[in-house]
Structures are given as structure tokens and as C-alpha cells.
NUSE-173779 format. One line per 5 residues: their letters; for each residue x, y, z of C-alpha. Coordinates in nm, 3 decimals. Layout:
residues N
a) X Y Z; ...
This chain:
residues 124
xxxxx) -1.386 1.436 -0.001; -1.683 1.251 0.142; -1.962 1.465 0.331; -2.271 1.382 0.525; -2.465 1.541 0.791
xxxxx) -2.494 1.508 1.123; -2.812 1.466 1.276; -2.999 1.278 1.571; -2.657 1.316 1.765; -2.503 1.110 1.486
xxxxx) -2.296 1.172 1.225; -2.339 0.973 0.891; -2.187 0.943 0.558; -2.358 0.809 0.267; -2.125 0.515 0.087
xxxxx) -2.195 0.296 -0.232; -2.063 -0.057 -0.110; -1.994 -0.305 -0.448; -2.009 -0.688 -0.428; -1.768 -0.905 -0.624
xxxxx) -2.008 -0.933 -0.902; -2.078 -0.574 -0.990; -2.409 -0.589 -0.692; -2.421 -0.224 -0.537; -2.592 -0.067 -0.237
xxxxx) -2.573 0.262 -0.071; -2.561 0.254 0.263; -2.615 0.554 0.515; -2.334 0.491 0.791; -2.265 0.617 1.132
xxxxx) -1.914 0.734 1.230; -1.833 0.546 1.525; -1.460 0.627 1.641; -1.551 0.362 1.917; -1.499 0.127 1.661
xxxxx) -1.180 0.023 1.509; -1.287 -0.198 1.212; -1.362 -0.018 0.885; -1.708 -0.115 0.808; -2.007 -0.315 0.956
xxxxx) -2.288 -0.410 0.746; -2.597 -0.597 0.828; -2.582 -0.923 0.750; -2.893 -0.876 0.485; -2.653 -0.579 0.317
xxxxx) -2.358 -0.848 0.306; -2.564 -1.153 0.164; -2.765 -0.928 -0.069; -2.418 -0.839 -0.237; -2.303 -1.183 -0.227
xxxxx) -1.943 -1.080 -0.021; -1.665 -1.317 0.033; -1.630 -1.470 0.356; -1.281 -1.374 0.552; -1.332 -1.561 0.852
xxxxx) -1.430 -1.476 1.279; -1.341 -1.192 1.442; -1.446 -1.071 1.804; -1.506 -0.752 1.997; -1.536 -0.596 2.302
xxxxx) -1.863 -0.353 2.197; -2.018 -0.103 2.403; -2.177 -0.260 2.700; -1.831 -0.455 2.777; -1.923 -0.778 2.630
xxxxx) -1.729 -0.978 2.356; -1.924 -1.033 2.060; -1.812 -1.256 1.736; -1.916 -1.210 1.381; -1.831 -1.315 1.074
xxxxx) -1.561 -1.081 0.818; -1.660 -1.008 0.480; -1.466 -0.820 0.144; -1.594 -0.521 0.038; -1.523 -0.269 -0.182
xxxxx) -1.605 0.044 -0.075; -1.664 0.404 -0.303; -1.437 0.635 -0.108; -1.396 0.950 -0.263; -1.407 0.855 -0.618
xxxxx) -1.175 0.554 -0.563; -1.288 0.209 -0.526; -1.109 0.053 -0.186; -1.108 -0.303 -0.072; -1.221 -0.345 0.299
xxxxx) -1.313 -0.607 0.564; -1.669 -0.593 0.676; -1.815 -0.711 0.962; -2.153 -0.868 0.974; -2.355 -0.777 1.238
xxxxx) -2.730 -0.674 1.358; -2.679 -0.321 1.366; -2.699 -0.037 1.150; -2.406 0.015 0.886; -2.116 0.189 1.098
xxxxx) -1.788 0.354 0.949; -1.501 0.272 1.201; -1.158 0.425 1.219; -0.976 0.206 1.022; -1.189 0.394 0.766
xxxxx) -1.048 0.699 0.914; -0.703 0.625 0.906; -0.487 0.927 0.721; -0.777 1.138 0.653; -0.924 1.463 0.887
xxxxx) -1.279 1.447 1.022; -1.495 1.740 1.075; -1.813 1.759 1.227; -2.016 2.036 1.297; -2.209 1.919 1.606
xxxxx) -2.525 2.116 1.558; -2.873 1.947 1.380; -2.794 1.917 1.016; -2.446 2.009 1.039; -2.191 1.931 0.789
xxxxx) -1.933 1.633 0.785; -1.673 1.616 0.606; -1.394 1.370 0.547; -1.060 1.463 0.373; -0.761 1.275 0.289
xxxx) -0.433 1.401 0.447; -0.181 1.531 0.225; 0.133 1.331 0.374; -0.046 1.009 0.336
């Protein structure tokens, strides 16, 4: 199970992120359900760890605009698993996206300081 907190009208989970070398960082990341990808980083998180490029991608974000940014690989803690993701670079703060989500239950407790939990589901 992971578990954060939600807080600020936002909930976040704390992640380890690994490089292909064996460079870690934790990253605090917001749940953004908005978001379909698994995982943005900032692109000082993603050089700092020395990620693989993927490629381009492009999205329609929030205000209705297409943006493009650059795909990493990732491996991601989840649980007490390592798991290989695409990350996307961009100038925001780390978000977790749904792709993330994908087969597992969220839970948030929309109060200040509430709990967040993410579980696996058992019929994945």
C-alpha cells in the first residue's frame, strides 16, 4: 500500500524514483486524475537521475492548450516493488497520473491532513 496525506486541497504521495545507474530521489507527488500519464518530473529531477530519453509526447493540460515535452524511463518504488514507467519532463511539480492508478483503489479523506491511501486490486 502507498499512503500520503492530503493537504492544501491536494493529495500527495511520497515516491523514491531510481535512475538507470542506481541515482535515487524522493519525490512528494500530487494525484492528479486529470492526468493520464503515470509520472511527471521536473526536468532538474529527470537530468539529476540521468533518465533515458523515450521521445515527444503532447497534451492538452488544464487551460486547453497543447503542450509537448520530452518522455523519460523511470523506475518507480511502488509498494515495495520496483516498476518501470514513462516520465514526462515538465516545469511543474512531480504529479502521479492515472496510468499510475490503473488496477489499484484510491482513498482520500478530503479533510486537512487526511489520509491517502493507495491499494492494489485483488483481480489485477
Amino acid at each position: 500500500m502507498i499512503t500520503g496525506v492530503f493537504s492544501d486541497y491536494e493529495a500527495r504521495v511520497s515516491l523514491l524514483v531510481l535512475g538507470p545507474n542506481g541515482e535515487e530521489q524522493g519525490v512528494a507527488a500530487v494525484i492528479d486524475t486529470g492526468f493520464s500519464g503515470f509520472l511527471s518530473l521536473p526536468a532538474a529531477v529527470v537530468e539529476a537521475l540521468g533518465l533515458p530519453w523515450l521521445g515527444r509526447g503532447q497534451a492538452l493540460v488544464g487551460d486547453g492548450s497543447h503542450q509537448a515535452f520530452d518522455l523519460y524511463r523511470a523506475t518507480v518504488v511502488w509498494g515495495d516493488e520496483p516498476r518501470p514507467v514513462q516520465v514526462a519532463s515538465t516545469e511543474t511539480e512531480p504529479l502521479l497520473g492515472v496510468s499510475m492508478l490503473y488496477g489499484h483503489d484510491l482513498r482520500i479523506q478530503f479533510i486537512e491532513d487526511g489520509a491517502v491511501a493507495i491499494e492494489e486490486l485483488e483481480y489485477m
